[in-house]
C-alpha positions in Angstrom: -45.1 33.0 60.3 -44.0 29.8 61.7 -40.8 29.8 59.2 -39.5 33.0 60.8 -36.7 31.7 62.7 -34.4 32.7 65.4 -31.7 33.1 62.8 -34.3 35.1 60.9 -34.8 37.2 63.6 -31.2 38.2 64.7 -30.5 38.8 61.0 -33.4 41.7 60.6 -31.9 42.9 64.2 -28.4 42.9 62.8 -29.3 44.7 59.5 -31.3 47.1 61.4 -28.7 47.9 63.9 -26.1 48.3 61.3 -27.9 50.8 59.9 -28.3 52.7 63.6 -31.5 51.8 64.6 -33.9 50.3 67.6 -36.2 47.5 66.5 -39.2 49.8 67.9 -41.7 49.2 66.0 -42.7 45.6 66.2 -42.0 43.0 63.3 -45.6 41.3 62.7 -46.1 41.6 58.7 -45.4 38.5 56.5 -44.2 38.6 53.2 -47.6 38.7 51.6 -49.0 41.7 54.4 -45.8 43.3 52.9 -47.4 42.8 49.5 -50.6 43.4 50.5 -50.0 47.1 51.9 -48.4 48.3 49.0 -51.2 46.8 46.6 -53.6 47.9 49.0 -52.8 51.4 48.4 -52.6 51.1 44.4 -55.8 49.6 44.5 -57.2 49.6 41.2 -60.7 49.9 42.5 -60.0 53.7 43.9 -57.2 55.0 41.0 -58.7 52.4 38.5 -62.8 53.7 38.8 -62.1 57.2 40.0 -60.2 58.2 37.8 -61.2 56.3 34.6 -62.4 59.5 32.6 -58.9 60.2 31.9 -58.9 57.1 28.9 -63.0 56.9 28.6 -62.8 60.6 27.6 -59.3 60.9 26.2 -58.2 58.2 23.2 -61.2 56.3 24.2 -60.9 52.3 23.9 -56.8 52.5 22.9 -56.2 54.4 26.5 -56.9 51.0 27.8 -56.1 48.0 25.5 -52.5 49.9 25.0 -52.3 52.4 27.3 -52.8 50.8 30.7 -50.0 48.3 29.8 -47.7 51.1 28.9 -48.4 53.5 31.9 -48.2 50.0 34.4 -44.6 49.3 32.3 -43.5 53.0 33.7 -44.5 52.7 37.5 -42.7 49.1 37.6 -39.5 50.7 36.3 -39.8 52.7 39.3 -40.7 49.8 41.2 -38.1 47.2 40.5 -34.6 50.1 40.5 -36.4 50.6 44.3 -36.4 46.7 44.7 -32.9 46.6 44.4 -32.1 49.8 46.8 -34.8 48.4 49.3 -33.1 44.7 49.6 -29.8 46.6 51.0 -31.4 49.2 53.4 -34.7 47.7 54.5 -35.8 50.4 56.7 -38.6 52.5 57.5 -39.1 55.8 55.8 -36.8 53.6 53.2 -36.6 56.6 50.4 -35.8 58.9 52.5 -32.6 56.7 53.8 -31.8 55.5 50.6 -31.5 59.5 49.4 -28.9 60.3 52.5 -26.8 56.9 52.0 -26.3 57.0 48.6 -26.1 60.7 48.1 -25.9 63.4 51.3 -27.7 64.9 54.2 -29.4 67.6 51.5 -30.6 64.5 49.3 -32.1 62.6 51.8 -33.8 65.6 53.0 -35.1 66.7 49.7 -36.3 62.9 49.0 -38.0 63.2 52.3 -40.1 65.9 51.7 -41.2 65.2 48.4 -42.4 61.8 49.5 -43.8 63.1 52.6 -45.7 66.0 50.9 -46.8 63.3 48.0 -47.9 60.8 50.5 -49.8 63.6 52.7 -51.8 64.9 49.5 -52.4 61.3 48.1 -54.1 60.0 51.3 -56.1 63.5 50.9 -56.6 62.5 47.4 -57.8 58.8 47.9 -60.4 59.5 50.7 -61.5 61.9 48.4 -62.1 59.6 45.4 -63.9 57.7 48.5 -66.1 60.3 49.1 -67.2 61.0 45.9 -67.5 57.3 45.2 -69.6 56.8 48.2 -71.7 59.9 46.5 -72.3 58.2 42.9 -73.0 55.1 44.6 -75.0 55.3 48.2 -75.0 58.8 49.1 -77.1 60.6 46.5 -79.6 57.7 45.4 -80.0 56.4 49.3 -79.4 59.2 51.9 -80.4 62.0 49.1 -77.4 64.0 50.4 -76.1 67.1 48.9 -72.0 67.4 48.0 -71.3 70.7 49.9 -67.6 71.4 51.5 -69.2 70.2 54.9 -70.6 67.1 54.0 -67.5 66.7 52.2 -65.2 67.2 55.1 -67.1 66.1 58.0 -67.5 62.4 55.6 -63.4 62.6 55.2 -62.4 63.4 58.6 -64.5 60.1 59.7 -63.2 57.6 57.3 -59.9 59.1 58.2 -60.3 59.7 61.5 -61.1 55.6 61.3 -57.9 54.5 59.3 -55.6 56.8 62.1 -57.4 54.7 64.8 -56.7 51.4 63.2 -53.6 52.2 62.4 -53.2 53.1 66.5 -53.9 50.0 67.6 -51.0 48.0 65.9 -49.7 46.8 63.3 -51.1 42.8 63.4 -54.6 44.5 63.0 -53.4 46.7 59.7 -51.8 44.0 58.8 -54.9 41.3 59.0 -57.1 44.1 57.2 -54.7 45.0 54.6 -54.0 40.9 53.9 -58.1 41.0 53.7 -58.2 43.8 51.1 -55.4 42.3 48.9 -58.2 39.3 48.6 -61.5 41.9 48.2 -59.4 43.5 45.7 -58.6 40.5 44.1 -61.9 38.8 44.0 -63.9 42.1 43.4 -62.0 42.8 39.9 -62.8 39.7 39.0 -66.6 39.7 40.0 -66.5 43.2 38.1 -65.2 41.8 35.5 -67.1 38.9 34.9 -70.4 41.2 35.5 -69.1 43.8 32.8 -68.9 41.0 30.5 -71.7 39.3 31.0 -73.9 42.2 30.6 -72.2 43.7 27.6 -74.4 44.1 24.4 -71.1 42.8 22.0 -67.5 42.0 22.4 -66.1 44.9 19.6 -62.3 43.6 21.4 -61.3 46.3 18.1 -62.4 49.1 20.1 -59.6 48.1 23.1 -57.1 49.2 20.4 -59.2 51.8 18.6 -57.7 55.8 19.3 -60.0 58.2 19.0 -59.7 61.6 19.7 -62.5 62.6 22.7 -60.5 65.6 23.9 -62.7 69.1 24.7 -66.4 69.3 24.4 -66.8 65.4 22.7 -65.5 64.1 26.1 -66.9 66.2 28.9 -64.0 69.4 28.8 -62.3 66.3 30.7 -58.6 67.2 28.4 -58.8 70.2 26.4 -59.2 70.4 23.0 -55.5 68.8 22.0 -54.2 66.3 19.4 -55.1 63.0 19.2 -50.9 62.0 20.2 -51.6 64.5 23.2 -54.6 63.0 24.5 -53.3 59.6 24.6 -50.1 60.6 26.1 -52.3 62.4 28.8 -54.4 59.6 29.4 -51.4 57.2 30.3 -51.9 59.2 33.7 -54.8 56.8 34.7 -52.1 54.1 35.2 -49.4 56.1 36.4 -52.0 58.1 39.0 -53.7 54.2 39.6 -50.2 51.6 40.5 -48.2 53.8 42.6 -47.8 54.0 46.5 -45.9 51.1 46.0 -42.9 52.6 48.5 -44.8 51.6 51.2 -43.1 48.2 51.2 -40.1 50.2 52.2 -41.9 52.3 54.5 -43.1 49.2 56.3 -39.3 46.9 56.0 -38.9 46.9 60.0 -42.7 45.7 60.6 -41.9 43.0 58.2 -40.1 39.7 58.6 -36.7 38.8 56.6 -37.8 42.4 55.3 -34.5 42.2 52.9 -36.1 39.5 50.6 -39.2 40.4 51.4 -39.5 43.8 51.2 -38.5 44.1 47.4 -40.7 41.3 46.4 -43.8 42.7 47.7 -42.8 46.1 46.0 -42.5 44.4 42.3 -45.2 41.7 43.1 -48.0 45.0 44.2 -46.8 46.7 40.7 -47.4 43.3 38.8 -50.8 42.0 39.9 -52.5 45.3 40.2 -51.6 46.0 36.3 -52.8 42.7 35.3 -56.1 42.2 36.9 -56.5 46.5 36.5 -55.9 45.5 33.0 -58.8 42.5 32.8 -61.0 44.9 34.8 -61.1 48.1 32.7 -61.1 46.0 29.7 -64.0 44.2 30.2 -65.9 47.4 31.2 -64.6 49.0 28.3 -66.4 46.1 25.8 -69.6 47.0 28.3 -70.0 50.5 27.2 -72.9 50.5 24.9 -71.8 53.3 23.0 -67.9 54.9 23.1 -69.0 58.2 21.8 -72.0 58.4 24.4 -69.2 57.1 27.6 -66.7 60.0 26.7 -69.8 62.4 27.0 -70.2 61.6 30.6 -66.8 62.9 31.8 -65.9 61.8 35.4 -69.6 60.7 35.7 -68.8 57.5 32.9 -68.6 54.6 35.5 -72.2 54.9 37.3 -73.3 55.9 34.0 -72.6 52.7 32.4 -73.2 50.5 35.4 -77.0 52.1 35.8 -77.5 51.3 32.1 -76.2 47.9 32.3 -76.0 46.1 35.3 -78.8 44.9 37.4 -79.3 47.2 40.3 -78.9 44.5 43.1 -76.0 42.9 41.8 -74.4 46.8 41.3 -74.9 47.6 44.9 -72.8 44.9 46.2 -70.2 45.2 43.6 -70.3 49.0 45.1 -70.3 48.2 48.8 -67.4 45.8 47.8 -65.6 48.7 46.0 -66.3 51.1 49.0 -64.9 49.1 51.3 -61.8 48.8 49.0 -61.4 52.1 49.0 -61.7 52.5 52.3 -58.7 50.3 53.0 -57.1 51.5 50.8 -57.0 54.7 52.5 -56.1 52.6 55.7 -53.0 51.3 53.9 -52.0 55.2 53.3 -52.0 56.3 56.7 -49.5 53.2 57.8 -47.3 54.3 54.7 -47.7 58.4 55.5 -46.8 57.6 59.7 -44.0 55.5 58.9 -42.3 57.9 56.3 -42.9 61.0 59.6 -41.5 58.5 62.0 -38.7 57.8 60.4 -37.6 61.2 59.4 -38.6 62.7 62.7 -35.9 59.7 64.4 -33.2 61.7 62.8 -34.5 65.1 63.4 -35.8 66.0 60.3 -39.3 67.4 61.4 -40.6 70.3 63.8 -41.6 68.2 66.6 -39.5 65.3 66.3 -39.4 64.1 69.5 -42.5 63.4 69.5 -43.3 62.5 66.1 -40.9 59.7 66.6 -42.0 58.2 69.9 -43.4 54.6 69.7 -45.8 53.4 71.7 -44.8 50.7 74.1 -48.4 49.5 74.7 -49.3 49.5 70.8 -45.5 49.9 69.1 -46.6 51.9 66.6 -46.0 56.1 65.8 -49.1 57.0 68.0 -48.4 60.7 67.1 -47.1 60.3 63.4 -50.3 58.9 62.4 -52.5 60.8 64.0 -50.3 64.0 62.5 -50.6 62.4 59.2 -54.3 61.8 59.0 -55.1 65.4 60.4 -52.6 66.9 58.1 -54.7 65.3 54.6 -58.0 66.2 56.2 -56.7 70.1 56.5 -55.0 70.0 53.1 -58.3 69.3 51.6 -60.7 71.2 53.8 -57.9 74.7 53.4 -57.4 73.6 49.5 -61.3 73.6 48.9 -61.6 76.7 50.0 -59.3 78.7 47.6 -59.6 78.8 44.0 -57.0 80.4 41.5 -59.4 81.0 38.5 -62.3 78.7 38.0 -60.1 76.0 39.6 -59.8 75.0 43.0 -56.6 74.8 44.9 -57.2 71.2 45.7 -57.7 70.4 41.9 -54.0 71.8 40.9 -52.3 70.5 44.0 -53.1 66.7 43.2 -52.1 67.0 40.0 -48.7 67.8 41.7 -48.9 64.4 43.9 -47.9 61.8 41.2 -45.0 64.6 40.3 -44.2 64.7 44.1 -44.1 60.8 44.8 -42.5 59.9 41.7 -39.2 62.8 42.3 -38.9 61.1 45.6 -38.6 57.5 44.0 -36.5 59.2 41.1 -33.4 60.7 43.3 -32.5 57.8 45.2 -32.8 55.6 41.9 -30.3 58.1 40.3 -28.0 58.1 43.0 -27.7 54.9 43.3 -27.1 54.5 39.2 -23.3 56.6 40.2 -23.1 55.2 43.7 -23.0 51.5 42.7 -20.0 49.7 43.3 -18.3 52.8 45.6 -18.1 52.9 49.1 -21.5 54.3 49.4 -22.7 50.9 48.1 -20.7 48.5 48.1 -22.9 45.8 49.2 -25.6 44.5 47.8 -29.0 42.9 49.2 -30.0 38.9 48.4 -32.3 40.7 46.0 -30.4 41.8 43.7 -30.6 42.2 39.3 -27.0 42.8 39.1 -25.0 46.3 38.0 -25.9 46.3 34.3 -30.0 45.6 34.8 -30.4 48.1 37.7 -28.3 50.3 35.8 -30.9 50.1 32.6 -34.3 50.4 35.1 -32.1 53.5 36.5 -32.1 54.7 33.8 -35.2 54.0 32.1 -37.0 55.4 35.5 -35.0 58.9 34.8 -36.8 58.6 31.4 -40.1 58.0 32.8 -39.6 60.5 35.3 -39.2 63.3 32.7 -42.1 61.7 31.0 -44.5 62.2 33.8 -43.2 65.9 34.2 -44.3 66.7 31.1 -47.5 65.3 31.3 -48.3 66.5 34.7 -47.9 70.2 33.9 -50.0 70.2 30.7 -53.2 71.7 30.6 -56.1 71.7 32.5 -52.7 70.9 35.2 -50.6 73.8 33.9 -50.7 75.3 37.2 -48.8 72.3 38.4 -45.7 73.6 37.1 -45.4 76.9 38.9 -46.8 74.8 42.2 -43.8 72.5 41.7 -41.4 75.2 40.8 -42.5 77.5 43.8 -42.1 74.4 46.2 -38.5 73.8 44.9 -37.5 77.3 45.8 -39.3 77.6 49.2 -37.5 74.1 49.6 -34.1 75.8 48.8 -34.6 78.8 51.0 -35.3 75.9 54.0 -32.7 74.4 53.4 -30.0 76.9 52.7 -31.6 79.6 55.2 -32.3 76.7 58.3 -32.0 73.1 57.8 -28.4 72.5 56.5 -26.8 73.6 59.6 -29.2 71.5 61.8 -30.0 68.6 60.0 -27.3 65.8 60.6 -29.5 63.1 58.6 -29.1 58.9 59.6 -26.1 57.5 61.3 -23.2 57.0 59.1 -20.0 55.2 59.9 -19.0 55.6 63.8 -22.0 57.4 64.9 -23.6 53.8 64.1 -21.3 52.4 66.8 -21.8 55.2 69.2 -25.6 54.5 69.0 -26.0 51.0 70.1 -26.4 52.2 73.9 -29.1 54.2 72.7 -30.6 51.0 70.7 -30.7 49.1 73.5 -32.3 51.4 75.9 -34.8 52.4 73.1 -35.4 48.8 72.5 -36.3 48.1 76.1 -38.4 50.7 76.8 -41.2 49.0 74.1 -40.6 45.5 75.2 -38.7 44.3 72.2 -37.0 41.0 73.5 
């Protein structure tokens, strides 16, 4: 980072301060690790693989060749109205800043705690994929192991246990891993690819834009028996599930240099190359099925299934160990965004236990406590959500299908704030990032219009339960709020509590070394 200046420096300071807050946290991540963490955590090699059933045994060949470009097209809506909010309050926990600033103390709250509930679940929901991933590919055919709730758990609270421990010991060794999977990713979708093609039996390219209808028994009971409109419409949740996460260029804008260009570069940038090498990666698989009406028969199971019956078994292990790996830091890139998103709303109070949640360490400057709070909270969620089942489905099932619902309300209220705050005194000032009033103002409100889009798919079935989990959290959120937090919580510092704060920068700033 030799072109990080001295007038680089005192200009992150300044924005920072202005905003209220100590440099604690220590600013090590370029603008690519800025990138890399957020496409890191989309990772089309965990969302992509995992959850690829949701196409294969959907609208089949179309879910792809049309509908990974449309799905990508509604998370970079998303992505580039949070550019232009990110470039003109780069700070950690950004959404939940961004809700406060541009609306109000209840705002900011809510926005907190649907992106800190989405993020929790999601890291739950990733080293799950992991798990299962390290099942299909080493874990049954090697070690002859058996999926049972402790294998399951014991398997997650290592890899996560891992990630926390990493994620302890700094942020320039995140950062160095995170900059090395942005390349694995990279070069492995691209090795995949090339693989897939080359051991494909025919290029039918007609069957990347072929709908069919694989809903109910024809494609493993993944969809129920629905329409064919229905099932494509459902399937666009394999690219909406697969490119998000990409808020954690926000969460990480005080680790990162000239974090105001940076930061909502690397958001769009993540969003960008994930959907176009996801897209040359899923196609070419696609045109490697041997049969379409066979691959929709195998359900979750498609991706082994058509790698055992295709691929040469030496070459397929080291694409999996490559994957795995992937997967694994992609998880790692998920506990940096979940402990900075608990840091930063515990700074202002907004947690039980903020005090400490909120301490940096002055050895390590990073949220010892947030991440280890945030790793052990996704490994309970899924061992306590395993254990319950409301019908024939688990409570684990119906709560992730609430996680893209979650994460995309928290990128939704601060987008539509900001649509009626621009130009007043709650923003009046723009970052050098910035698409101008009457572009934000269409992504604003093209991401409202994806958001209700992604509602409705969310909640249909075998998800119906979704809505009455989403509905039950808003109220028990109201109660909080109303019967607790909206006498306590005072949110960030706005106007002259800034200025009354700066002792309390400076002595915060000292005690963790910052120069």
């Amino acid at each position: 980072m030799s072109d990080y200046t001295e007038v680089d420096k005192k200009q992150d300071l300044h924005i920072l301060h202005s905003m209220g807050y100590a440099q604690e946290l220590e600013r090590r991540m370029s603008q690519f690790s800025n990138f890399a963490v957020s496409f890191s955590i989309i990772c089309i090699l965990s969302g992509g693989i995992n959850s690829l059933a949701q196409a294969t045994s959907g609208a089949g060949g179309a879910a792809i060749g049309i509908g990974w470009p449309l799905g990508c097209f509604i998370s970079l809506v998303f992505a580039i109205a949070m550019a232009q909010i990110s470039s003109a309050y780069p700070t950690a926990g950004g959404l939940y800043h961004w809700g406060s600033i541009l609306g109000n103390r209840f705002t900011g709250w809510l926005t907190a705690w649907f992106n800190l509930l989405g993020l929790v679940t999601v890291l739950g929901a990733i080293n799950v994929g992991t798990y299962y991933f390290f099942m299909g590919s080493f874990g049954v055919p090697y070690f002859g192991l058996e999926d049972t709730t402790t294998t399951r758990i014991v398997f997650l609270a290592t890899i996560t246990g891992a990630q926390a421990l990493v994620n302890h010991m700094g942020i320039a060794l995140t950062a160095k891993l995170t900059d090395f999977s942005g390349y694995l990713i990279f070069a492995t979708a691209i090795l995949l690819a090339i693989v897939c093609l080359a051991a494909a039996d025919s290029y039918e390219i007609g069957r990347l834009f072929t709908f069919s209808n694989y809903s109910g028994e024809a494609g493993g009971s993944v969809w129920p028996q629905t329409s064919g409109t229905w099932v494509f419409l459902l399937g666009l949740l394999l690219p909406i599930y697969t490119i998000t996460g990409y808020d954690a260029s926000a969460h990480t804008s005080e680790e990162t240099v000239k974090a105001a260009e940076s930061v909502p570069r690397g958001m769009v940038s993540s969003v960008l190359w994930s959907a176009l090498f996801g897209y040359i990666m899923l196609c070419a698989f696609v045109l490697m099925i041997p049969n379409m009406d066979e691959a929709a028969k195998q359900g979750w199971n498609v991706f082994f299934w058509a790698m055992d019956s295709q691929v040469n078994p030496f070459i397929k292990d080291i694409l999996y160990l490559a994957i795995l790996v992937s997967q694994w830091l992609c998880g790692l890139a998920t506990v940096t965004s979940v402990s900075r998103m608990i840091f930063a709303f515990s700074r202002d109070g907004g947690l039980p236990a903020s005090k400490a949640l909120s301490k940096v360490s002055p050895t390590y400057r990073t949220p010892v406590a947030a991440i280890w709070t945030g790793s052990i909270l996704a490994v309970l969620f899924v061992w306590g959500s395993s254990l319950v089942s409301i019908g024939d489905t688990p409570v684990y099932t119906i709560v992730v299908s609430c996680t893209v619902i979650f994460l995309f309300f928290s990128f939704a209220i601060p987008i539509t704030l900001g649509l009626f705050a621009w130009g007043s005194s709650k923003w009046d000032k723009m970052g050098p990032w910035n698409l101008g009033e009457g572009m934000f103002k269409l992504f604003a409100i093209l991401s409202i219009i994806a958001m209700v889009l992604i509602f409705v798919l969310g909640i249909q079935p075998p998800n119906d339960w979704a809505l009455y989990i989403t509905v039950g959290f808003l109220i028990v959120t109201g109660i909080v709020w109303f019967g607790f937090e909206s006498r306590r919580f005072r949110g960030p510092p706005i106007g002259d509590e800034v200025a009354r704060r700066q002792a309390e920068i400076a002595a915060a700033e000292k005690a963790v070394g910052e120069v």
